[in-house]
C-alpha positions as CSV (number, residue, x, y, z in Angstrom):
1,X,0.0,0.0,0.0
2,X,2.7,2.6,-0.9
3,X,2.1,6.1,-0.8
4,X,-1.5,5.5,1.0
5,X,-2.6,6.9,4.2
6,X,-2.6,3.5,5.8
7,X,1.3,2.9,5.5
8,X,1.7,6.8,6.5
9,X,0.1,6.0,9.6
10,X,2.4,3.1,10.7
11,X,4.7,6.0,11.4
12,X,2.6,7.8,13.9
13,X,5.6,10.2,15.2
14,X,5.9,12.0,12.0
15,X,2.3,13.1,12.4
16,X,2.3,16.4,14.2
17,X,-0.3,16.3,17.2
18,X,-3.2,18.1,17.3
19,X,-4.7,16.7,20.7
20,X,-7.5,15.8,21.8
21,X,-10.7,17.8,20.7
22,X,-14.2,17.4,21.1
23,X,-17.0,17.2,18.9
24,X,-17.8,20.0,16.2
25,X,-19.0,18.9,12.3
26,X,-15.7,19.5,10.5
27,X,-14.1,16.4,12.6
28,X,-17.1,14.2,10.6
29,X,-15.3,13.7,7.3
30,X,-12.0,12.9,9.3
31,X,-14.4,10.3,11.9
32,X,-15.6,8.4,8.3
33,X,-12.0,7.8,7.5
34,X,-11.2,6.6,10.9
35,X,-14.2,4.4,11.3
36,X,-13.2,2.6,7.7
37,X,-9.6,1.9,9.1
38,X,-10.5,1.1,12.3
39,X,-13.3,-1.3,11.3
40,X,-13.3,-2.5,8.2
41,X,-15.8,-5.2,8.7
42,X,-18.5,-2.5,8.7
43,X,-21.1,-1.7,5.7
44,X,-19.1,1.5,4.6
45,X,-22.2,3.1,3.5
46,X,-24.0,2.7,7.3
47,X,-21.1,4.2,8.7
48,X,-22.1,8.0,8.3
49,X,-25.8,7.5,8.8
50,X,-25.2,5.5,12.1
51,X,-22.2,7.8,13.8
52,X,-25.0,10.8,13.1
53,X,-27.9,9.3,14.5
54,X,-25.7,7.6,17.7
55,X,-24.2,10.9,18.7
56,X,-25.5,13.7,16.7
57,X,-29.2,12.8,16.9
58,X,-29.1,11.8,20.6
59,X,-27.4,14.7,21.4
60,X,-30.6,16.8,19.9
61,X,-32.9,14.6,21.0
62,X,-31.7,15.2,24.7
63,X,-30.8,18.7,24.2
64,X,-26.9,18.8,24.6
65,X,-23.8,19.2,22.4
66,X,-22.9,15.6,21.0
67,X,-20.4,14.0,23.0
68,X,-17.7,12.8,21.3
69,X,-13.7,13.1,21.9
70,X,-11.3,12.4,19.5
71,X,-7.4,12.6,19.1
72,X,-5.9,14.5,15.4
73,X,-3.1,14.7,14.1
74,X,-2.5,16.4,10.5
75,X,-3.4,13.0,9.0
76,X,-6.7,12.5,10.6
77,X,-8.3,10.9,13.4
78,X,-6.6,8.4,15.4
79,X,-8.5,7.7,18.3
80,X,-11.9,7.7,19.6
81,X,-14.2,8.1,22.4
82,X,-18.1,8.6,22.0
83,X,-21.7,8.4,24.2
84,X,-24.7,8.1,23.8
85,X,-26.8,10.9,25.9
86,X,-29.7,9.6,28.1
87,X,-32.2,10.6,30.7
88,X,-31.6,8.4,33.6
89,X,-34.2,7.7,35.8
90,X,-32.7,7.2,39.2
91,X,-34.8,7.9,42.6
92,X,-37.8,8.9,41.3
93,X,-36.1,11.8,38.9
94,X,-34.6,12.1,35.9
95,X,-31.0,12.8,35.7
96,X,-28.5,13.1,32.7
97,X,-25.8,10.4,32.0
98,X,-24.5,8.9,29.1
99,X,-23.2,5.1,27.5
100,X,-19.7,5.4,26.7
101,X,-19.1,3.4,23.7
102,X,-17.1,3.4,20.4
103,X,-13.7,3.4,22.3
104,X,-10.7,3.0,19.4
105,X,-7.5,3.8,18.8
106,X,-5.6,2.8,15.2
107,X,-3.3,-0.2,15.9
108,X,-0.3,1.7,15.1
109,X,-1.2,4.0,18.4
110,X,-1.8,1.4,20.8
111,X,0.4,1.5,23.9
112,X,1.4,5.3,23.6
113,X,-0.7,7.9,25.8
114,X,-3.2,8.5,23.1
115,X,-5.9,6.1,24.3
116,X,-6.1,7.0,27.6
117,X,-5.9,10.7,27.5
118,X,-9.0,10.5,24.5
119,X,-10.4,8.7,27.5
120,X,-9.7,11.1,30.8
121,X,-11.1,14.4,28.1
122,X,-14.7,12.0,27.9
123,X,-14.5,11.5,31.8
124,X,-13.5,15.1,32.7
125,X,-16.8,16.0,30.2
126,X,-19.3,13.4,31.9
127,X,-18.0,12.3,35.4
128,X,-21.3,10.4,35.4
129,X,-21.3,7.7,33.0
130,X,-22.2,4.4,32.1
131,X,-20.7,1.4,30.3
132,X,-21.9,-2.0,29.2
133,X,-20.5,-3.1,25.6
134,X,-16.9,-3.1,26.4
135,X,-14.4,-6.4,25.9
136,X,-13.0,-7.7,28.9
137,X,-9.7,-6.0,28.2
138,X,-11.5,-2.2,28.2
139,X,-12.9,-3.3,31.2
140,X,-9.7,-3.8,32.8
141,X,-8.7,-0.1,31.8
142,X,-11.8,1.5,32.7
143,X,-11.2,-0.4,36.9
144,X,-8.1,1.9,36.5
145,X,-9.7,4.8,35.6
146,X,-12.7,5.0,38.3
147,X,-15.3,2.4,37.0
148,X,-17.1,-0.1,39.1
149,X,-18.8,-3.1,38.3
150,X,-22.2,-2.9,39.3
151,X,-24.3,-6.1,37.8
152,X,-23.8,-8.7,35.1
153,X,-25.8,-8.2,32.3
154,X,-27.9,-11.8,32.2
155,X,-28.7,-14.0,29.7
156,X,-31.2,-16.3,29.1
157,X,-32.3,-18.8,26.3
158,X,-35.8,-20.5,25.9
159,X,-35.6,-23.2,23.1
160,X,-39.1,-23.5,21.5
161,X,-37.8,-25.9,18.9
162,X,-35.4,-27.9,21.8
163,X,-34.6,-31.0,19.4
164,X,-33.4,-28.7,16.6
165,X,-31.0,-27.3,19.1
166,X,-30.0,-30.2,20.2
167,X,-28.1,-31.2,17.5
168,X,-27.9,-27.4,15.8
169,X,-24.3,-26.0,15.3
170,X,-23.7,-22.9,17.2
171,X,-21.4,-20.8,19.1
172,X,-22.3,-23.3,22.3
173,X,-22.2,-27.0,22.1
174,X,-25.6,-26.3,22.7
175,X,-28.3,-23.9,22.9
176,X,-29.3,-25.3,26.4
177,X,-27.0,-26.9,29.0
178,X,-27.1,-30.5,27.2
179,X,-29.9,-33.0,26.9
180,X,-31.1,-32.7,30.7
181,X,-31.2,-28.8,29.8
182,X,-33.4,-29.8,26.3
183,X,-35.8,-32.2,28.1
184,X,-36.3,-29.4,30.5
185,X,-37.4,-27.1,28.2
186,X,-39.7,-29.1,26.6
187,X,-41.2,-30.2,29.5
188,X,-41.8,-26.1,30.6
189,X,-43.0,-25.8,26.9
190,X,-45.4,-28.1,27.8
191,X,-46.6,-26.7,30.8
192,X,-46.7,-23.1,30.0
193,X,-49.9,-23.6,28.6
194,X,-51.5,-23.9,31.7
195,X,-49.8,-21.2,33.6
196,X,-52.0,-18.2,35.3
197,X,-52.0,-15.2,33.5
198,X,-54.1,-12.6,31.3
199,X,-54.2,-13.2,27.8
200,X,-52.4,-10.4,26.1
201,X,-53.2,-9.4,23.0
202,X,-49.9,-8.2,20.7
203,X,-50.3,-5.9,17.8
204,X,-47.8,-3.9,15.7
205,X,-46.3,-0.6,16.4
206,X,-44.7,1.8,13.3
207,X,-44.1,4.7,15.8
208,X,-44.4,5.4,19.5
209,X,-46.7,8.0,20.9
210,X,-48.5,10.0,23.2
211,X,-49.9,6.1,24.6
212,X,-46.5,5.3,25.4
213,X,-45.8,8.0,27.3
214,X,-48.4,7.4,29.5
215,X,-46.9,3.6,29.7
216,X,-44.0,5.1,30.8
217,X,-45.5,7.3,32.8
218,X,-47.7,4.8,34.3
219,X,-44.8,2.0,35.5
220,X,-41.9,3.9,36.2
221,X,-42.3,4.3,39.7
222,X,-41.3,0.3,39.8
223,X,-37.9,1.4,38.2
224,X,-35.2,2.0,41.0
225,X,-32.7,2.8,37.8
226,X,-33.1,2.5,34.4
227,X,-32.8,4.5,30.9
228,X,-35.9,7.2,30.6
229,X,-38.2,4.5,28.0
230,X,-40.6,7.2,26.7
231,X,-41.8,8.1,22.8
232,X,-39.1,10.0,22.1
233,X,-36.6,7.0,23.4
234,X,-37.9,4.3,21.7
235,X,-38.7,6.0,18.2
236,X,-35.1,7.2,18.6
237,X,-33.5,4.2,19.1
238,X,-36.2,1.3,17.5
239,X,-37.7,3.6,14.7
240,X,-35.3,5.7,13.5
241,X,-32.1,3.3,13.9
242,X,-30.3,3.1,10.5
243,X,-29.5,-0.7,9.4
244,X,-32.0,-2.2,11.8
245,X,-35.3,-3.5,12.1
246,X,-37.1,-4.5,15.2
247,X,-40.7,-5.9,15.4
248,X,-42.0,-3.6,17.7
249,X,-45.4,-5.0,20.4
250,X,-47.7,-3.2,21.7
251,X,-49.3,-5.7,24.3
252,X,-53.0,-5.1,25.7
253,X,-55.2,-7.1,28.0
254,X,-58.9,-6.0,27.7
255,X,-58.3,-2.7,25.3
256,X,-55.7,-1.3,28.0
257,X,-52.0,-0.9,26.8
258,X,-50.1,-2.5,29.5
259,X,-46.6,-3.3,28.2
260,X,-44.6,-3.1,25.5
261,X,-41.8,-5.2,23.6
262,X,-39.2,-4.8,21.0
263,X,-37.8,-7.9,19.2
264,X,-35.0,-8.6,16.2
265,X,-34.5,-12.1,14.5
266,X,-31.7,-13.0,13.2
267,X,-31.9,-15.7,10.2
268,X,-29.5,-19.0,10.3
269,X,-25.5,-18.2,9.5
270,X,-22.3,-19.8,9.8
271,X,-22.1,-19.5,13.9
272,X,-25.7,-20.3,14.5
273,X,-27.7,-22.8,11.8
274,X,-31.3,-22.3,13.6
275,X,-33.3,-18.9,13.7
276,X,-33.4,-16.7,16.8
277,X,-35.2,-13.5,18.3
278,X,-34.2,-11.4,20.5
279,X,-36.0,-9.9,23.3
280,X,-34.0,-6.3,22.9
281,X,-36.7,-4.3,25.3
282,X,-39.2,-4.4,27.2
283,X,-41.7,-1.6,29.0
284,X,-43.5,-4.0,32.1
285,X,-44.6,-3.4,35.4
286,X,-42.1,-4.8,37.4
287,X,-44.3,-5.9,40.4
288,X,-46.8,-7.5,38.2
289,X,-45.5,-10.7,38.3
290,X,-48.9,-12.2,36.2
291,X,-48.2,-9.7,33.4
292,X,-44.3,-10.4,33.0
293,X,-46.0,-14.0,32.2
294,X,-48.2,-12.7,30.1
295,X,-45.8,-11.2,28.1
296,X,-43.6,-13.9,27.9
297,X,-46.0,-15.9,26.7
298,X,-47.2,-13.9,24.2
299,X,-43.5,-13.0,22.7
300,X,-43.3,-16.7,22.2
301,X,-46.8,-16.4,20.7
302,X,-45.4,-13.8,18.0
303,X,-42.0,-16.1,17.5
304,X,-44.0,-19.5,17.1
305,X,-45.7,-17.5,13.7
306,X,-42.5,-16.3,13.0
307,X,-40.9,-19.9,12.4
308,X,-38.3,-19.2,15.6
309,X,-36.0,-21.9,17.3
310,X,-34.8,-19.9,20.3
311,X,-35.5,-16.9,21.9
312,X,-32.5,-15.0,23.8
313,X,-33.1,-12.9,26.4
314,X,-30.6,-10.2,28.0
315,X,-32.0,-8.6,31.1
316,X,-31.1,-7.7,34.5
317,X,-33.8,-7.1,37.1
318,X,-34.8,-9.8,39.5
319,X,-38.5,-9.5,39.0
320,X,-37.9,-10.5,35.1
321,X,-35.1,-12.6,35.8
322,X,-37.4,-14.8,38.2
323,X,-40.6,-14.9,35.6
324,X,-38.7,-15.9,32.8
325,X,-37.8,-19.1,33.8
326,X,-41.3,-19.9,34.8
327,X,-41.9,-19.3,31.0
328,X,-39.0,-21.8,30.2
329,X,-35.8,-19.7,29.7
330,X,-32.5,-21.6,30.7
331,X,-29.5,-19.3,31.9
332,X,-26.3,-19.2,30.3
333,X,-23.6,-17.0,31.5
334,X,-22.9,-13.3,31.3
335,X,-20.9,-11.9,29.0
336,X,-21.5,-8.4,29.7
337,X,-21.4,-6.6,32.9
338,X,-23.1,-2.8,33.8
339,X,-19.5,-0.7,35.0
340,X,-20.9,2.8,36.4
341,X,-18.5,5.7,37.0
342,X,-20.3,7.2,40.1
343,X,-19.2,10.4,40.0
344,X,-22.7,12.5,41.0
345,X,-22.9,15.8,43.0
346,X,-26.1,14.1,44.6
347,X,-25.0,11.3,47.3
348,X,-28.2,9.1,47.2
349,X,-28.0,9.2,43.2
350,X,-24.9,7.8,43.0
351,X,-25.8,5.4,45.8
352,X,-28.6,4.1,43.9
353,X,-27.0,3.4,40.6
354,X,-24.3,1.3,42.3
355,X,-27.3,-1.4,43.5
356,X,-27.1,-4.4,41.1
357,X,-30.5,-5.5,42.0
358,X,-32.0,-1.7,41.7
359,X,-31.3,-1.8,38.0
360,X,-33.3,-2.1,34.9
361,X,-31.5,-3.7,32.2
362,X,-32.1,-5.1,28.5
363,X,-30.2,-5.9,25.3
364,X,-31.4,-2.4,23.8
365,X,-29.1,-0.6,26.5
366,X,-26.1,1.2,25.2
367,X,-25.2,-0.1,21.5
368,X,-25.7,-4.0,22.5
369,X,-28.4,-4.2,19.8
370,X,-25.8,-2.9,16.9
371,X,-25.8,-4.9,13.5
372,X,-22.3,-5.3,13.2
């Protein structure tokens, strides 16, 4: 590659630093370039349209300057740091915070001061932050720098097509934890039938409203801590998401709009040869245990039509975490943990946020639900 700007930059001390600067529009062109370097497994033509709605569109959505750090020289970008503004609702307010995500530095910068110091400008701009997509080895960094790890971020599996799995190739041996695990859920399968609840009755959603609002409005008092899910949230990040789609739920029992759920499948590939959903939010009352059933139930309802062979939940709250496996969801383990950096000028907030079992979360939090 001679003469290109990718063998110029395995020579990262003849680029003259510019520092570390955060976000205005003439750093997007130079962010496009860095993005294709530093990932070029991504669709190069969702790259623009997703950094813009991430961090620009947030930011406007939630009424403050996109947050986004990044380190220049005179050859462009070479490292990274972004988040994702959100209305936290945390002892019965709402407060701002933000998911820190899209932490990168070019290869050819790794080691030297760059990272970090992209890092400390985020932290110094949003004390009060929140983390949940990182690898285990940015987790490591960010316990150096202040984080704390406040819950795993759990995982669940109910096999609605068990023998498929059984013998199905995928990233696990198999999809439940062996045969015992497979006779299991068919047994549950069988059962669930027969397990008290309303009947819920599901119909489509193409944008959230004024209704949902008053969902929100209507359960949130059962949320010790948990992203803000109003209209303006979910069209944000389940409407308007470039290179996704979501099947979005309403869920009613006797006219009344009592929950709500947002699902993705993904068709069979070369990891995974059988078809999944994904459970990737949820709006329940938490202390209805009867309509966490119900809803359960009817998601499997919707997947059944849908031709799925598993449904994978990722949740953390124990009143969900103990109806789902009444419903027939096995447990596999965590791979993603909730790291909070507590830094709030009001004592009980950031007491609050650091309770595992306070916290509200699903696979639509931060940039979990991504589609690369």
């Amino acid at each position: 590659m001679k003469g290109s700007n990718a063998s110029a930059l395995t020579r990262p001390t003849r680029a003259p630093d510019r520092g570390v600067v955060g976000y205005s529009p003439d750093i997007e062109d130079d962010v496009f370039a860095f993005q294709r370097l530093a990932y070029p497994h991504r669709r190069a033509d969702w790259i623009a349209p997703r950094w813009r709605w991430m961090f620009v569109d947030s930011a406007n959505r939630c009424e403050v300057r996109p947050c986004v750090w990044v380190h220049r020289s005179d050859r462009g970008v070479t490292a990274h740091q972004g988040a994702i503004p959100v209305k936290l609702w945390v002892s019965g307010k709402e407060w701002a915070s933000a998911w820190f995500v899209e932490t990168m530095v070019l290869e050819p910068f790794r080691g030297t001061s760059i990272g970090p110091a992209v890092i400390m400008k985020a932290v110094e701009s949003l004390p009060f932050n929140l983390s949940l997509g990182q690898t285990p080895q940015m987790r490591e960094l960010q316990y150096r720098l202040g984080w704390r790890c406040v819950t795993p971020l759990k995982t669940m599996v109910m096999p609605l097509n068990p023998l498929r799995l059984a013998f199905a190739k995928s990233k696990y041996r198999m999809v439940a934890v062996g045969l015992a695990g497979v006779m299991r859920a068919a047994s549950v399968l069988r059962r669930l039938s027969s397990v008290g609840c309303p009947q819920l009755e599901s119909s489509d959603v193409v944008r959230f409203d004024v209704r949902h609002d008053e969902l929100w409005q209507s359960v949130q008092s059962g949320y010790a801590c948990a992203v803000v899910r109003d209209a303006s949230y979910l069209n944000w990040k389940y409407v308007d998401q470039p290179g996704q789609e979501f099947i979005r739920l309403d869920l009613r029992c006797g006219g009344r709009l009592r929950a709500l759920a947002v699902m993705s499948i993904s068709d069979p590939d070369s990891v995974y040869s059988y078809r999944r959903a994904f459970i990737v939010d949820l709006v329940v009352p938490l202390g209805d245990r009867a309509i966490l059933v119900g809803v359960f139930k009817a998601i499997a309802r919707e997947c059944r039509v849908r031709d799925v062979d598993a449904i994978v939940l990722q949740v953390s709250h124990p009143a969900v975490e103990r109806a789902a496996p009444v419903c027939g969801y096995l447990r596999r383990p965590p791979t993603r943990h909730l790291l909070v950096r507590p830094q709030h000028p009001d004592p009980g907030v950031a007491a609050n946020v650091m309770n595992g079992d306070g916290w509200f979360l699903t696979m639509g939090d931060s940039d979990i639900d991504r589609p690369w």
